[in-house]
C-alpha positions in Angstrom: 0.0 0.0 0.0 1.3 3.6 -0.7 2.1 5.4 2.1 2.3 9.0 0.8 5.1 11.2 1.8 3.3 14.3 3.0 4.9 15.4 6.1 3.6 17.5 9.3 4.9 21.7 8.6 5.1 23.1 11.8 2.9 25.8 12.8 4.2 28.9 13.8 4.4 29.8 17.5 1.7 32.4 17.6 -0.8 29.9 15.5 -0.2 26.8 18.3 -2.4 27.8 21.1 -4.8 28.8 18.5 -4.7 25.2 17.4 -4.7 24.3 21.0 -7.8 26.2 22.0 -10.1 26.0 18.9 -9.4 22.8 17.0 -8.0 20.9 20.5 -4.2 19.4 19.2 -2.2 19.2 21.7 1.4 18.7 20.5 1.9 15.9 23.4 -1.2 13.9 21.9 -1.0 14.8 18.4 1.2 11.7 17.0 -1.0 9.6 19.0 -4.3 11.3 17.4 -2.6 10.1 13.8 -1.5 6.8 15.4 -5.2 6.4 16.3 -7.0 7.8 13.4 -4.2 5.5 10.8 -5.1 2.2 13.2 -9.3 2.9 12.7 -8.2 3.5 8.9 -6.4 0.2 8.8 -9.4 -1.4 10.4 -11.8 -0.9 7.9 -9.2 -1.9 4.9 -9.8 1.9 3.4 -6.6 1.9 0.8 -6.0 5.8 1.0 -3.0 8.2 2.1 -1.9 7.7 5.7 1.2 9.7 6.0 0.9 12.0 9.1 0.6 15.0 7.0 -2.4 14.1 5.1 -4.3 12.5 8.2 -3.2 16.0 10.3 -5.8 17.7 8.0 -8.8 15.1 8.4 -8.0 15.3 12.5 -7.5 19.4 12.1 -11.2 19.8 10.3 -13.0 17.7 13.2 -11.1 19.3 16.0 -9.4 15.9 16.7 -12.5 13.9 16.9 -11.3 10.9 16.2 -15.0 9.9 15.1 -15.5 12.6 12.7 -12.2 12.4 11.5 -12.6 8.6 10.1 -15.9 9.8 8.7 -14.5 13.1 6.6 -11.7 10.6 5.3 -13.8 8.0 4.2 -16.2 10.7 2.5 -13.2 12.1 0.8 -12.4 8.9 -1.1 -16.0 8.1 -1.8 -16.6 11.6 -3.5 -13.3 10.5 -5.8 -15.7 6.9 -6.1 -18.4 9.2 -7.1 -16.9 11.9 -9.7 -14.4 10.3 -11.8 -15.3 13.0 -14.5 -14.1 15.5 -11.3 -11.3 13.5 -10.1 -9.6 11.7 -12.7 -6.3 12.8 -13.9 -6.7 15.5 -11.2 -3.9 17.9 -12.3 -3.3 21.6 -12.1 -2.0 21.6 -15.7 -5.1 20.2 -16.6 -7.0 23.3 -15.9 -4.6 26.3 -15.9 -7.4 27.7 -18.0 -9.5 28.3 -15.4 -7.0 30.7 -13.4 -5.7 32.4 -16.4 -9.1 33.8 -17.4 -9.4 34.4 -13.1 -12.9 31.9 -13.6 -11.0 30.7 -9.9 -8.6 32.6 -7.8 -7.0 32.5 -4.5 -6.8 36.7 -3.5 -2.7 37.4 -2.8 -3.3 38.2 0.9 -5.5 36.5 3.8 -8.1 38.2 5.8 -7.3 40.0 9.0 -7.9 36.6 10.7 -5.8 34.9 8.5 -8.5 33.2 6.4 -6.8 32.6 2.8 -9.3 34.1 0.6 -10.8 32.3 -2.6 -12.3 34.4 -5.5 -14.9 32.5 -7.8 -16.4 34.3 -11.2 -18.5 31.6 -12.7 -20.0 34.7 -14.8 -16.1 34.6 -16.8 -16.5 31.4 -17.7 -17.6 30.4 -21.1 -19.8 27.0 -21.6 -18.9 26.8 -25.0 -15.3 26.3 -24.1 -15.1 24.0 -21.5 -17.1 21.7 -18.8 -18.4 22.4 -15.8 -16.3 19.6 -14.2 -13.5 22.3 -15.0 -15.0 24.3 -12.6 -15.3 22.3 -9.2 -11.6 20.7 -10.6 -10.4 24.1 -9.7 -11.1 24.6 -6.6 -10.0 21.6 -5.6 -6.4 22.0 -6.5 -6.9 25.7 -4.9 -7.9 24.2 -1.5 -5.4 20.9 -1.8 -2.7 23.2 -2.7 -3.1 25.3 0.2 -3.7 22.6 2.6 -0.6 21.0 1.7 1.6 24.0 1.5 0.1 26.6 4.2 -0.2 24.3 7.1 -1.8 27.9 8.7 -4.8 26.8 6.4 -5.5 23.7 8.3 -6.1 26.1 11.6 -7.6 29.3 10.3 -10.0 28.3 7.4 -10.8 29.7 4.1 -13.2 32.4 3.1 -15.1 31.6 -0.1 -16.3 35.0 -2.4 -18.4 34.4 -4.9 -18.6 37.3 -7.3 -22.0 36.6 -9.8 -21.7 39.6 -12.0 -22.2 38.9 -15.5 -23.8 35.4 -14.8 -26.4 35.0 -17.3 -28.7 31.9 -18.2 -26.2 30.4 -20.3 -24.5 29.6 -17.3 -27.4 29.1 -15.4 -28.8 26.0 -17.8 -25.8 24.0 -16.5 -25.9 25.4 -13.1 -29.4 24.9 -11.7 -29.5 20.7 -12.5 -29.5 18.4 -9.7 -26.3 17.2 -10.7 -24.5 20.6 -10.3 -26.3 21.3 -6.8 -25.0 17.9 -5.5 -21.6 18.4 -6.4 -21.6 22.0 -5.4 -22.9 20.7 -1.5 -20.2 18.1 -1.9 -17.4 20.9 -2.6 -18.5 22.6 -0.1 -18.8 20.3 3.0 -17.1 16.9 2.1 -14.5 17.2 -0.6 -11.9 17.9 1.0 -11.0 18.5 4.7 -10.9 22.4 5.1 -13.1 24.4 7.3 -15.3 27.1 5.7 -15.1 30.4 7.8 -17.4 32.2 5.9 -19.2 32.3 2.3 -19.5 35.8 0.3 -21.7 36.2 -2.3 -22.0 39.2 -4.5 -24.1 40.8 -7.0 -27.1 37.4 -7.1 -29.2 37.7 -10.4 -32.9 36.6 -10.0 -31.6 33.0 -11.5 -29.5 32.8 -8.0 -32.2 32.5 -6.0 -33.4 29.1 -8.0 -30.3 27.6 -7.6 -29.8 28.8 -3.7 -33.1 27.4 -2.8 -32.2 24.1 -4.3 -28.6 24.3 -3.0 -29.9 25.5 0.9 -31.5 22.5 2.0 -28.3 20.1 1.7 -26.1 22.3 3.6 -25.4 21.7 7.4 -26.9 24.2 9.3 -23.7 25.6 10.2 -22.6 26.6 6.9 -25.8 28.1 5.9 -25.5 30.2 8.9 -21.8 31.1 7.2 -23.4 32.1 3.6 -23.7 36.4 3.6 -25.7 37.5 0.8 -24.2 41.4 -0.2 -27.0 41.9 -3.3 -25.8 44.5 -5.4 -24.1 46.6 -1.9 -20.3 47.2 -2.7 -20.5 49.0 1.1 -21.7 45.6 2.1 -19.1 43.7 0.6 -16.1 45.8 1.7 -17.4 45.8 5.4 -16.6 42.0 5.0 -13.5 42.0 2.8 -12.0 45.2 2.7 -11.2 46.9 -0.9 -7.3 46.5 -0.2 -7.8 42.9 -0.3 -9.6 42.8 -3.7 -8.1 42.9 -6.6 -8.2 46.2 -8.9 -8.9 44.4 -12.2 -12.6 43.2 -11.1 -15.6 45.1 -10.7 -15.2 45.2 -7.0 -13.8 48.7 -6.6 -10.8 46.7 -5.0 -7.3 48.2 -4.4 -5.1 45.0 -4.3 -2.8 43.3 -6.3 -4.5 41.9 -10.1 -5.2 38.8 -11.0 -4.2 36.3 -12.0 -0.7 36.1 -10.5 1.6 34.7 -12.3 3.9 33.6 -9.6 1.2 31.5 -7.7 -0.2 30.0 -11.0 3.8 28.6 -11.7 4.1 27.1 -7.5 1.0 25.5 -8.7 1.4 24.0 -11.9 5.1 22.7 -10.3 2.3 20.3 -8.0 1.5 18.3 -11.4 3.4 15.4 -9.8 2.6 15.4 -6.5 -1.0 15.6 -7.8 -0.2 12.5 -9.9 0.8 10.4 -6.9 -2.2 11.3 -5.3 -4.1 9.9 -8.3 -2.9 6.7 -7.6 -4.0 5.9 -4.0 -6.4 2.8 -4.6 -10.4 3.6 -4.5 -11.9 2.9 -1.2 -12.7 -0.6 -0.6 -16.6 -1.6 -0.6 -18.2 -4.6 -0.5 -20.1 -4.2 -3.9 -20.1 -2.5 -7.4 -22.2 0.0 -6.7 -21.8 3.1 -5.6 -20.5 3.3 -2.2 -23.2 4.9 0.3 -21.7 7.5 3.4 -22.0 5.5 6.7 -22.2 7.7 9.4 -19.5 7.2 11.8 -20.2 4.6 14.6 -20.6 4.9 18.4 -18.0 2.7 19.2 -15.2 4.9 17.7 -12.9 5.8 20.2 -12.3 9.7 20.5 -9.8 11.8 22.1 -10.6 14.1 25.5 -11.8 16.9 24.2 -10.5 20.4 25.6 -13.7 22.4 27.5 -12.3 25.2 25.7 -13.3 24.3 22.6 -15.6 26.8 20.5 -18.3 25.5 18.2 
């Protein structure tokens, strides 16, 4: 079995009680947590990445419950099960498209919490061109970059803008299906283990609300509570994400640095091979040919004290 050879960054100093007080890690307990978490992935014969690295991000996103932890790995193999048109030959190159005409973006600078920033324009992209599979394949690769690269990422979250201006109905015809509206609940809560701070959207044509009030119902409570609807309000917008973190080639009245940036497109089109490896990790083992249903973690999954510090 592959192994993987992702291995634990160091957080800095002023992050660690952070880590200690919100997500409960411990550094005394952490290499037990991924001793534990590997063992209960071992158990159930699931053939994915167990180098400490990788499982550090499943145990960061469920605040080092072992229980949750084993789940949000086992989803993120299933969703590769699921969307082999997604996950197949899952390589930055494969979509550099998508960042050079900014369709996808990750903003040069984090929020004032520390939140890297990721900047969606489905409104830029043209149908006629490519897939919408290009689209979630993305932001994938945005978020996996990050989360192997900016171990900070793990700890403070992303937050998610999503600029509709210019989305019309040609988009929306490939937008609004069921199909879409799973996948896009999937990205969201399940793809990959990240935790969403917060959820911008700006500028919502009247097709939005069609696709929203399909899209709401499959989203935890939590994350709907997340979502911040700006309308048309630039004054609403920069109260969230100030103008000097925008950038000053959209229609955002932002002061920051323009997109695309060519230096973070190169650091991630250099990730082709590591992506490559990653596409190799055997599909999760399930006892038929079907398509494998999300079991809800068990009862008798043994979980780590939990800190009573711990914010929800």
């Amino acid at each position: 079995m592959m192994s993987g050879d992702i291995a634990v960054l160091e957080l800095p100093e002023e992050l660690k009680e952070k880590a200690s007080t919100e997500l409960n890690e411990w550094e005394h307990r952490r290499d037990e947590a991924i001793a534990q978490l590997r063992a209960l992935i071992q158990t159930e014969n699931l053939h994915g990445c167990l180098s400490d690295g990788f499982l550090l991000r499943f145990l960061r996103a469920r605040k080092f419950d072992l229980n949750n932890a084993l789940h949000s790995y086992r989803l993120y193999y299933e969703t590769r099960t699921l969307y082999p048109d997604i996950f197949s030959n899952l390589r930055p190159s494969c979509v550099q498209h998508v960042f050079t005409e900014c369709v996808v973006a990750r903003l040069p600078s984090p929020n004032d919490a520390g939140c890297p920033m990721l900047y969606f324009q489905p409104g830029r992209w043209d149908p006629d061109c490519w897939p919408s599979t290009d689209l979630f394949r993305a932001n994938i690769l945005m978020v996996e970059e990050l989360l192997l690269r900016c171990p900070a990422t793990q700890v403070h979250g992303v937050v998610i803008l999503v600029d509709l201006t210019d989305l019309a109905w040609r988009h929306g015809v490939h937008m609004i299906g069921p199909s879409f509206i799973r996948r896009t609940a999937r990205f969201i809560q399940g793809c990959t283990p990240v935790r969403v701070k917060a959820i911008h959207i700006y500028n919502e044509p009247l097709l939005f609300s069609r696709l929203f009030s399909t899209l709401r119902p499959l989203l935890k409570e939590k994350i709907r509570k997340r979502i911040k609807l700006h309308g048309t309000s630039l004054d609403s917008l920069h109260s969230s994400i100030p103008p000097h973190l925008l950038p000053a080639n959209c229609k955002l009245k932002g002061t920051g640095p323009e997109i695309p940036c060519m230096n973070y497109m190169r650091n991630l089109m250099e990730l082709d091979e590591y992506f490559t490896r990653m596409n190799h990790f055997p599909i999760i083992r399930r006892p038929s040919a079907h398509v494998p249903r999300i079991v809800r973690p068990s009862s008798d999954v043994r979980q780590l004290p939990q800190s009573p510090s711990v914010p929800k």
